[in-house]
N, C-alpha and C positions, 0 to 999 in steps of 0.2 A: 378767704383772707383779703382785708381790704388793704389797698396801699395807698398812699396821696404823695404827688410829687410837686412840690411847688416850683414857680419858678417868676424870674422876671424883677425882680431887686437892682439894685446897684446904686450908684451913688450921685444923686441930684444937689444942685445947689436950692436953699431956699426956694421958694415960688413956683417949684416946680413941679413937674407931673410924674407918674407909674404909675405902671398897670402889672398889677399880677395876678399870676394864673395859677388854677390847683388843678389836675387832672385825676382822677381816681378809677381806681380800678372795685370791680362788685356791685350790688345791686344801691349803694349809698346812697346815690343820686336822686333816687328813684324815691325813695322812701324817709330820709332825714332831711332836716333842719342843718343846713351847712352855716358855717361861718369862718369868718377870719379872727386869728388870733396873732397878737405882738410879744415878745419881751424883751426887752430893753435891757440894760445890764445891770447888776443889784436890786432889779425890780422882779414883782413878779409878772406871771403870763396873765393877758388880759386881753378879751374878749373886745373885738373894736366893731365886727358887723357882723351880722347874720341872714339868713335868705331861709323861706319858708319854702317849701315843695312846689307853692301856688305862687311864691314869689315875693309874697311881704315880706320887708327887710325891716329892721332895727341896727339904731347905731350908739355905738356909744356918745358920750357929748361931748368928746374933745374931739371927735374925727366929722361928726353930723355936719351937714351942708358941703364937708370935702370929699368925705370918700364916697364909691356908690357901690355895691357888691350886685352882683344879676350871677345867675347860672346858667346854664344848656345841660336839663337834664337826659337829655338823647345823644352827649356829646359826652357826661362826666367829668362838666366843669365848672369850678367857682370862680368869679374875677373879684378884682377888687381895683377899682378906680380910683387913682390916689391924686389927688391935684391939691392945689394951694400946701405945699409939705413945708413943714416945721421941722426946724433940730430935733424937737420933744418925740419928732414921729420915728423919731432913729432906731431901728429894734430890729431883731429876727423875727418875720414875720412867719406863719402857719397857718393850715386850713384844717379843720379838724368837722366832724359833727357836734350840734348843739343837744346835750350836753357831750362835750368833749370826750372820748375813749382814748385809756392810754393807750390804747394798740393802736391805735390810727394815727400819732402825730408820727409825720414825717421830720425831713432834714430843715426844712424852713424855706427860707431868703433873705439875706440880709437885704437891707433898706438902710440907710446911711444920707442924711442928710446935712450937709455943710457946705460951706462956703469955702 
């Protein structure tokens, strides 16, 4: 059974930085396409980066040039580098496998961005 525990959220003003972390347990690491995912409130979840086994990443376009995602897969873990944060980045974030399993999302972290 896999589990992913996130962590590393809280609440930055504008221009700021975070950094979060996914840690998982099973062989995931090893073998999937990991990424981070948001949602925000009345929106839905949306896919912001992802990280290949080998390490190529994709981002989506409102987060590119800001965030950076890398893993440690000998370690069981995803980061997500969050710098230059926008209000708009305000959301419970997650780490899931790319394509997403519902059995793997965990509890989140919120990210909260205001002034």
């Amino acid at each position: 059974q896999v589990q992913l525990v996130e962590s590393g959220g809280g609440l930055v003003q504008p221009g700021g930085s975070l950094r979060l972390s996914c840690v998982g347990s099973g062989s995931i690491f090893k073998i999937r396409t990991m990424g981070w995912y948001r949602q925000a409130p009345g929106n839905e979840r949306e896919m912001v980066a992802q990280v290949t086994v080998s390490g190529y990443t994709n981002y989506a376009e409102s987060v590119k040039g800001r965030f950076t995602i890398s893993r440690d897969n000998a370690e069981n873990t995803v980061s997500l580098q969050m710098n230059s944060l926008k209000p708009e980045d305000t959301a419970v974030y997650y780490c899931n496998a790319i394509p997403a399993r519902n059995d793997y999302w965990g509890q989140g972290t919120q990210v909260t961005i205001s002034s």
